[in-house]
C-alpha positions as CSV (number, residue, x, y, z in Angstrom):
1,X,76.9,85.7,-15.8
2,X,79.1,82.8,-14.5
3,X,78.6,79.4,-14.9
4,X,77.5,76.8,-12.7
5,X,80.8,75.4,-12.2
6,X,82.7,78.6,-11.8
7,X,80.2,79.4,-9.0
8,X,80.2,75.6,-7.5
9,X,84.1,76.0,-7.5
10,X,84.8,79.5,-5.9
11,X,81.7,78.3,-3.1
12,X,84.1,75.7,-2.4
13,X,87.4,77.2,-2.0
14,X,85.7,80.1,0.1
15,X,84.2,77.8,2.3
16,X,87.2,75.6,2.8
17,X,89.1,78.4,3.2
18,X,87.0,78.5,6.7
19,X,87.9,75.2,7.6
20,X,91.4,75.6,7.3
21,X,92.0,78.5,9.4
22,X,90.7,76.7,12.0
23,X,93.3,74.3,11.5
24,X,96.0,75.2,14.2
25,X,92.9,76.1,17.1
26,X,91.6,73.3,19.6
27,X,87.9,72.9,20.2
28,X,88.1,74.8,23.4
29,X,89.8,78.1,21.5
30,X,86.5,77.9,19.2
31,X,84.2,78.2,22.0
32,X,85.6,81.4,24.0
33,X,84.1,85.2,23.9
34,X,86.7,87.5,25.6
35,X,84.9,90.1,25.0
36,X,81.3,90.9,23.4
37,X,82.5,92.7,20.2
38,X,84.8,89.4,19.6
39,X,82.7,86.2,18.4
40,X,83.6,82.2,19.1
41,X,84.9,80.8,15.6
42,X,82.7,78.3,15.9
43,X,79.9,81.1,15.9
44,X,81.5,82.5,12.6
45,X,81.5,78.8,11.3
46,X,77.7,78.6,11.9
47,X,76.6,81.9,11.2
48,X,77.9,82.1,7.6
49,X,76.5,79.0,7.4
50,X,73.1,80.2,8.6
51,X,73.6,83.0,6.4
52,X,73.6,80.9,3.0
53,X,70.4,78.4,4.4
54,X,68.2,81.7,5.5
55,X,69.3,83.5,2.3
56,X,70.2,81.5,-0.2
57,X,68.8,77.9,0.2
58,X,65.1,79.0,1.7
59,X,64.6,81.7,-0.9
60,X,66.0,79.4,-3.7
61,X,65.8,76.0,-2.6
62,X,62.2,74.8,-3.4
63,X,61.2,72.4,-0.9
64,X,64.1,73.3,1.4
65,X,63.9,72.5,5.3
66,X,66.1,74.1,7.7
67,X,68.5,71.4,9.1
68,X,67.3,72.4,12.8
69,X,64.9,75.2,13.4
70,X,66.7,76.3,16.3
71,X,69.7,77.5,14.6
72,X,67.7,80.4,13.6
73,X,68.0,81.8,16.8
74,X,71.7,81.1,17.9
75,X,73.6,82.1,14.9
76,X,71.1,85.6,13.5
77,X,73.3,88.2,13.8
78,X,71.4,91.3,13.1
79,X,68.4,90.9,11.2
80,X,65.6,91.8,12.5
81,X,63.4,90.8,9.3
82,X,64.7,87.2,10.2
83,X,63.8,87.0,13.7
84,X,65.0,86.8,17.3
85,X,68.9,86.3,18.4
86,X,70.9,85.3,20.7
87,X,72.5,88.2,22.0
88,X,75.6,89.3,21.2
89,X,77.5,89.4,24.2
90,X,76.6,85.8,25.6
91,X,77.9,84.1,22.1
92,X,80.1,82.4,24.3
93,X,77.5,80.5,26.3
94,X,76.5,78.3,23.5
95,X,78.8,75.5,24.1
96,X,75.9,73.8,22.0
97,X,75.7,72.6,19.2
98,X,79.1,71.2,19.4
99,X,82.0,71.8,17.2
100,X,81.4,68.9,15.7
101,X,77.9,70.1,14.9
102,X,78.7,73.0,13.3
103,X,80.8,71.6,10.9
104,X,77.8,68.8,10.3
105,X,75.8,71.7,9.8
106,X,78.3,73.2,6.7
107,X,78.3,70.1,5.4
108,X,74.5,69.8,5.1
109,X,74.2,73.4,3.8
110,X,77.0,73.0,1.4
111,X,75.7,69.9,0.0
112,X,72.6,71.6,-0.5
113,X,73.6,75.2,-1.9
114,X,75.9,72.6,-4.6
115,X,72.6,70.3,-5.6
116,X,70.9,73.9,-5.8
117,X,73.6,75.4,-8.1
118,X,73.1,71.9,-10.6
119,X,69.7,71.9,-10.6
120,X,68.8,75.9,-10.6
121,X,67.8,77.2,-14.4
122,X,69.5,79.5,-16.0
123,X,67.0,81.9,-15.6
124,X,67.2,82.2,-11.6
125,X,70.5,81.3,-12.1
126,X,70.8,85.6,-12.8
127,X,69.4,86.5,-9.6
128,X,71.1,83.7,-7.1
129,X,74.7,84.6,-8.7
130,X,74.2,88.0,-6.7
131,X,73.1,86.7,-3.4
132,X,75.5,83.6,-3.6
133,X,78.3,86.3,-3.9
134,X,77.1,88.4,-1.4
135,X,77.4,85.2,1.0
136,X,80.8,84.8,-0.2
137,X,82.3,88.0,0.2
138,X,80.2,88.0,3.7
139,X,82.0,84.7,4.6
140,X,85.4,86.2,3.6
141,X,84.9,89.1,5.9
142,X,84.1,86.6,8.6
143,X,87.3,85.1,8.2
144,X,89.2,88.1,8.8
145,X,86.9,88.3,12.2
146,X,87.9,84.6,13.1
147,X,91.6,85.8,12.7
148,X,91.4,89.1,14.9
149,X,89.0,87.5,17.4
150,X,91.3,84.9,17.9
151,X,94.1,86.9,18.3
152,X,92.2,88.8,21.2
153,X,91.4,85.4,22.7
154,X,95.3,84.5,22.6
155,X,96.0,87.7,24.0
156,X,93.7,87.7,27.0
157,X,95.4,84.0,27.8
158,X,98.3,84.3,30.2
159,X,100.5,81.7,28.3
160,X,99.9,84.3,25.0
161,X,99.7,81.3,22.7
162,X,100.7,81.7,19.0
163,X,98.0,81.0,16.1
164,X,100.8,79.5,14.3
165,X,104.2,79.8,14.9
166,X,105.4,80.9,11.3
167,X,102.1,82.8,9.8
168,X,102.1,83.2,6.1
169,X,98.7,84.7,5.3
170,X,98.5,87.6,2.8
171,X,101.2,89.9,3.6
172,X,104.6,90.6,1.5
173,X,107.7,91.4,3.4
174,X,107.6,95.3,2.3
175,X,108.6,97.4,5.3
176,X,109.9,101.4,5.9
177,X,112.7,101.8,4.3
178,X,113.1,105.4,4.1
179,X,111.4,108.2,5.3
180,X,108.0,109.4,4.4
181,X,107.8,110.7,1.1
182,X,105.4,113.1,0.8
183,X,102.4,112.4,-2.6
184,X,100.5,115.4,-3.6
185,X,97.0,115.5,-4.8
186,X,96.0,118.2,-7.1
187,X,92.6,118.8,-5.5
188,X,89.4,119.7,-7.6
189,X,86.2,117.3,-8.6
190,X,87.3,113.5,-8.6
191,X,85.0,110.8,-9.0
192,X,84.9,107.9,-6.4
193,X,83.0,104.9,-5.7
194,X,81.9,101.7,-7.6
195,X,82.0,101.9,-11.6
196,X,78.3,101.4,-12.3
197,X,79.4,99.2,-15.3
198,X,82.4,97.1,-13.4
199,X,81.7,93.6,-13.5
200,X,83.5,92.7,-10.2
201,X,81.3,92.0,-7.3
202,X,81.0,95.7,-4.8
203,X,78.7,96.2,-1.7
204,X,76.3,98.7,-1.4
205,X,78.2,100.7,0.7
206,X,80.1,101.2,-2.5
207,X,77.9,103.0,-4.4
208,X,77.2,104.6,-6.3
209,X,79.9,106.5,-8.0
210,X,79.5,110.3,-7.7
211,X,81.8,113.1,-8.0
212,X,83.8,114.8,-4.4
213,X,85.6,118.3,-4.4
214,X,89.1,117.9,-2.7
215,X,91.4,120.6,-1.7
216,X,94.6,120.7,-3.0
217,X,96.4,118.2,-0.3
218,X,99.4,115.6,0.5
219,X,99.2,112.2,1.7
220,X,102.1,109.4,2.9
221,X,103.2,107.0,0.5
222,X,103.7,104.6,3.6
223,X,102.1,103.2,7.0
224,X,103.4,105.1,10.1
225,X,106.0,102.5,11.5
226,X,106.1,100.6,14.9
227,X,109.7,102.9,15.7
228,X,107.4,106.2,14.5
229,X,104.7,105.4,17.2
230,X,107.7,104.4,20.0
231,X,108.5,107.5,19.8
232,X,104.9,109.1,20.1
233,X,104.8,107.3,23.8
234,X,108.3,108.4,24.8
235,X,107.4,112.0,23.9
236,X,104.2,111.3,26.4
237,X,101.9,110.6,24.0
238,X,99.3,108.9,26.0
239,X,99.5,111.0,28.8
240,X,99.1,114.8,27.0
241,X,95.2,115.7,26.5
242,X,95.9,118.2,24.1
243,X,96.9,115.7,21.4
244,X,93.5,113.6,21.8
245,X,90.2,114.1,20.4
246,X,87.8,114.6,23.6
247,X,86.2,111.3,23.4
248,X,89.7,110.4,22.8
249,X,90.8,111.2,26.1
250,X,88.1,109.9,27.9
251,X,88.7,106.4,26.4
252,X,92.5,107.0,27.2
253,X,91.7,107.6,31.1
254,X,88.4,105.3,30.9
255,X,90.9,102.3,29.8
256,X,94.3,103.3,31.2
257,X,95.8,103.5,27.6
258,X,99.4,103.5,27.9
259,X,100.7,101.9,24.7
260,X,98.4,100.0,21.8
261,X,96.7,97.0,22.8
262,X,99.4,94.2,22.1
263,X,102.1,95.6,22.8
264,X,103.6,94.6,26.0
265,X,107.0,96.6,27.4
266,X,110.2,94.3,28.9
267,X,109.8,93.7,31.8
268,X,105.4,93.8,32.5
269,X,104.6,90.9,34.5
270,X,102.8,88.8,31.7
271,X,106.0,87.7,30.2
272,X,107.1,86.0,33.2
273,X,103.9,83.9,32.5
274,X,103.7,83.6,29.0
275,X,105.8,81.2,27.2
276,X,109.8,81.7,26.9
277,X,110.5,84.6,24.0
278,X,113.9,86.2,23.1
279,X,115.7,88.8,24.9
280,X,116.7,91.0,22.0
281,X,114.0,94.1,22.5
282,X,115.4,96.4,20.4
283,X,115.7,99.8,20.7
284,X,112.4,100.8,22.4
285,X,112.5,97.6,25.2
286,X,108.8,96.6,23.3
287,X,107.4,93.4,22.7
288,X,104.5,92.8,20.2
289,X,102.4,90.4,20.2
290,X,100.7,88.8,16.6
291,X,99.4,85.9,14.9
292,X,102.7,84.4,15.2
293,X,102.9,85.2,18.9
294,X,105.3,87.3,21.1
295,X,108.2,88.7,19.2
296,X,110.6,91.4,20.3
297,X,109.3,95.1,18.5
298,X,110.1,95.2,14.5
299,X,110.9,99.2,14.3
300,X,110.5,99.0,10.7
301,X,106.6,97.3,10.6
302,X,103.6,98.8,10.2
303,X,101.9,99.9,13.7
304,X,98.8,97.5,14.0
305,X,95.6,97.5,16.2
306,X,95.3,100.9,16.8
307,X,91.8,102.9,17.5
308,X,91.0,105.8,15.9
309,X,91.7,107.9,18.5
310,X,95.1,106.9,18.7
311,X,95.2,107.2,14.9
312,X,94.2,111.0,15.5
313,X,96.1,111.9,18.2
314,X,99.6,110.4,16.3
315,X,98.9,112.4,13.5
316,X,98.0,115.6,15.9
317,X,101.5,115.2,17.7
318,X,102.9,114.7,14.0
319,X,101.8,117.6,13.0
320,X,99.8,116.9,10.4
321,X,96.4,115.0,9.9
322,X,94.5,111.6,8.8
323,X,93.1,111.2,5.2
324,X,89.5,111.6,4.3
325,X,88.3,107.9,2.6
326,X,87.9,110.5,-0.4
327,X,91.9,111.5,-0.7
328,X,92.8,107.9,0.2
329,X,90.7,106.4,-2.6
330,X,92.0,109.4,-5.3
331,X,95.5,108.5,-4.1
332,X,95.3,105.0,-5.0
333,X,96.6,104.6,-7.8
334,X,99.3,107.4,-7.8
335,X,103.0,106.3,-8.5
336,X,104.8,106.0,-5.7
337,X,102.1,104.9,-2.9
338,X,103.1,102.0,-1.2
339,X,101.7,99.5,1.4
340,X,98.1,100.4,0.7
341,X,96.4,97.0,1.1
342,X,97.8,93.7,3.1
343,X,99.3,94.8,6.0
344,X,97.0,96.9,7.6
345,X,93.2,98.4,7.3
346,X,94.4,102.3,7.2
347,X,91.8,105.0,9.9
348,X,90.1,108.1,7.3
349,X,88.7,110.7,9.2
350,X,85.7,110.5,7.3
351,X,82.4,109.1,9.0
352,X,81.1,106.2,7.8
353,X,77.9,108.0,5.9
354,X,75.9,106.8,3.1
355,X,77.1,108.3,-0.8
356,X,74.2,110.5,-2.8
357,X,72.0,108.1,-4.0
358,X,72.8,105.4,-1.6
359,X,70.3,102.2,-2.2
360,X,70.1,99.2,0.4
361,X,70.1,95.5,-1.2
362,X,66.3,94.5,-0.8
363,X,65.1,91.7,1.2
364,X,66.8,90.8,4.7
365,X,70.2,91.7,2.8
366,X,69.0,95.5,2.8
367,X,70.0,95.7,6.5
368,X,73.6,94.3,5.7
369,X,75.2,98.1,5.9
370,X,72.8,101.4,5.7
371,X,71.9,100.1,9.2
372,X,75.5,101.0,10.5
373,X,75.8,104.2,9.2
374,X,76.2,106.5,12.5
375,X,79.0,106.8,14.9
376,X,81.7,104.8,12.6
377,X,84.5,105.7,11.2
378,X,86.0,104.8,7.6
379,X,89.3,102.4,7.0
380,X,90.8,102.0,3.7
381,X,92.5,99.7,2.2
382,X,93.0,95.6,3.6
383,X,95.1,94.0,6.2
384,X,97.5,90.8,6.8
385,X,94.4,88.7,7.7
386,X,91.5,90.0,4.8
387,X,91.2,87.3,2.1
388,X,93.6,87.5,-0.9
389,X,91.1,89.1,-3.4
390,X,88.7,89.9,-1.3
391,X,89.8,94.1,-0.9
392,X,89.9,96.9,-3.7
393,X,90.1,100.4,-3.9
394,X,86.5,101.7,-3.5
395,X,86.6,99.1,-0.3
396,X,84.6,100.6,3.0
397,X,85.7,99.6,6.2
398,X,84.2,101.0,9.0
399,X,84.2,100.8,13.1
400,X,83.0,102.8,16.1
401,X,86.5,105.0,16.8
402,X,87.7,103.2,20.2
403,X,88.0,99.8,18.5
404,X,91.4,98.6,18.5
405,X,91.5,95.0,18.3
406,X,91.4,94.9,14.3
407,X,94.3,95.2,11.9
408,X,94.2,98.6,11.8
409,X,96.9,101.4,11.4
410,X,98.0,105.2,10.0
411,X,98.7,106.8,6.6
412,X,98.8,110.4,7.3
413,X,98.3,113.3,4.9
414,X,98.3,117.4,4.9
415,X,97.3,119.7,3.6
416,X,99.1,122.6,0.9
């Protein structure tokens, strides 16, 4: 079990963490919704907030009072067991509280969760050390959120503002250097999923650890490239059914796909608008546009923000396929695979169902992920905006297949 001050320690660097990614945004980016699957980062702010009073401090806190009743209502995501919510798609409205009440209220709740962590015995201690790191890791995953929901909020401004001009998050500087290279798997019984005696923290999702039959198959020891999918859009990519899955296509012609969702080509209209950028554009005439803002088309990065019907229909005109979770997660650890975590959440073709065995957290936490397992898909790995720390092997991932605003991106595989 870990102590006290390990707990009060890491509770504090996670939630300053928060804090500080809000650092380059004005009060008015924290408020907007662009979109209902996209959340204000103030509501992130003050819904893993809410998460650690309804959880944490009400179940554990004798005595505890909520700091205002109300909040209950505006910042409940999903749990039913806990009440009514605002709803999802008019998170925007709630201009109040204010900023500056938000962060009032983590102060209040952080003051409080640190009393509770001094004063707790060590008996309970046992049982608040899993929900308290349950709140973390939730919190961390909400920081990723902030991050891609404010980079949708950028991109739907006509001035396409940078979150920061130079962004330094979690990413190394590895790129494509070569051509795919081309890892086999051996195929038969592997084991995958949580090791029931690992110490390190896992969700539910993760578990528990059973054995899978693969057939014998290959998979890329890199991300398909920005250059890779240029060329999937010159060779008509977006505008040949037979390379998309049906759903696919109706997304494709529902959305007027042309391209993935931030990138723009020279000469579209919104860079008139937008702010001055260079007028190198490479080979391809793209321009991306990222945390750091609009930048002329790096060839050699990983392709980002891709659905997973893009994802499929690259590796149909490819001629190969996407990994299941299973072959990702038995690759792993191979020599030779590169780029699996840090730049970009990789699309599985595997749906996002529960393992043999599954069992929910109880409580409220029990509807944290069995609830979500229909119509999603499976990514692996981590991305440029998750937490340093925060993925692992056995990670799950998952989102309905036309997302395409998240860090998200191809490893291909094959099969022998």
């Amino acid at each position: 079990m870990q102590s006290k001050d390990f707990l009060a320690a890491r509770y504090t660097q996670i939630r300053e963490q928060s804090v500080a990614l809000c650092a380059p945004l004005t009060a008015e980016d924290q408020c907007v919704q662009p979109m209902p699957d996209a959340s204000p980062t103030k509501w992130h702010l003050a819904h893993t907030t809410w998460f650690f009073e309804r959880l944490v401090l009400e179940q554990y806190a004798p005595g505890y009072r909520p700091y205002d009743s109300r909040f209950n209502f505006l910042f409940n995501s999903y749990y039913e067991s806990l009440g009514a919510r605002q709803p999802r798609p008019q998170r925007g409205l709630l201009t109040r509280p204010s900023l500056g009440e938000v962060h009032d209220y983590r102060r209040h709740v952080d003051s409080a969760v640190q009393h509770l962590l001094q004063r707790i015995d060590d008996e309970r201690l046992a049982t608040l050390c899993n929900v308290l790191e349950l709140g973390l890791q939730h919190e961390q995953q909400h920081q990723e959120l902030m991050l891609t929901d404010i980079l949708y909020t950028f991109f739907s401004n006509p001035l396409l503002p940078a979150y920061r001009e130079h962004v330094v998050l979690n990413a190394p500087s590895e790129t494509a250097e070569r051509d795919i290279q081309w890892i086999e798997i051996p195929g038969g019984v592997v084991e995958v999923g949580k090791e029931p005696r690992a110490m390190d923290f896992a969700f539910d999702n993760e578990k528990p650890r059973h054995g899978v039959l693969l057939s014998p198959c290959a998979i890329a020891d890199r991300l398909v490239t920005c250059g890779e999918f240029a060329n999937f859009i010159e060779d008509g990519g977006y505008r040949r059914p037979e390379l998309w899955l049906y759903d696919g296509w109706a997304a494709v012609q529902a959305g007027g796909w042309q391209h993935p969702l931030y990138w723009l080509p020279a000469g579209a209209p919104r860079l008139a608008i937008a702010r001055p950028v260079s007028q190198e554009t490479g080979t391809h005439d793209w321009y991306t546009f990222g945390l750091d803002g609009l930048q002329p088309l790096r060839e050699d990065a990983p392709v980002s923000q891709l659905s997973y019907f893009e994802a499929a229909a690259y590796a149909t005109w490819a001629g190969v396929r996407l990994p299941t979770e299973f072959e990702w997660e038995a690759a792993h650890d191979l020599p030779g695979m590169r780029q699996l975590a840090q730049h970009v959440w990789q699309w599985t073709r595997s749906s996002y169902d529960p393992y043999p065995g599954f069992q929910p957290l109880t409580g409220a936490a029990s509807e944290y992920n069995g609830k979500f397992m229909v119509g999603q898909l499976v990514l692996r790995g981590g991305s440029v905006a998750t937490p340093a720390g925060h993925a692992r092997a056995t990670y799950r991932n998952f989102f309905a297949p036309a997302a395409r605003w998240q860090f998200s991106g191809i490893r291909l595989a094959q099969d022998i």
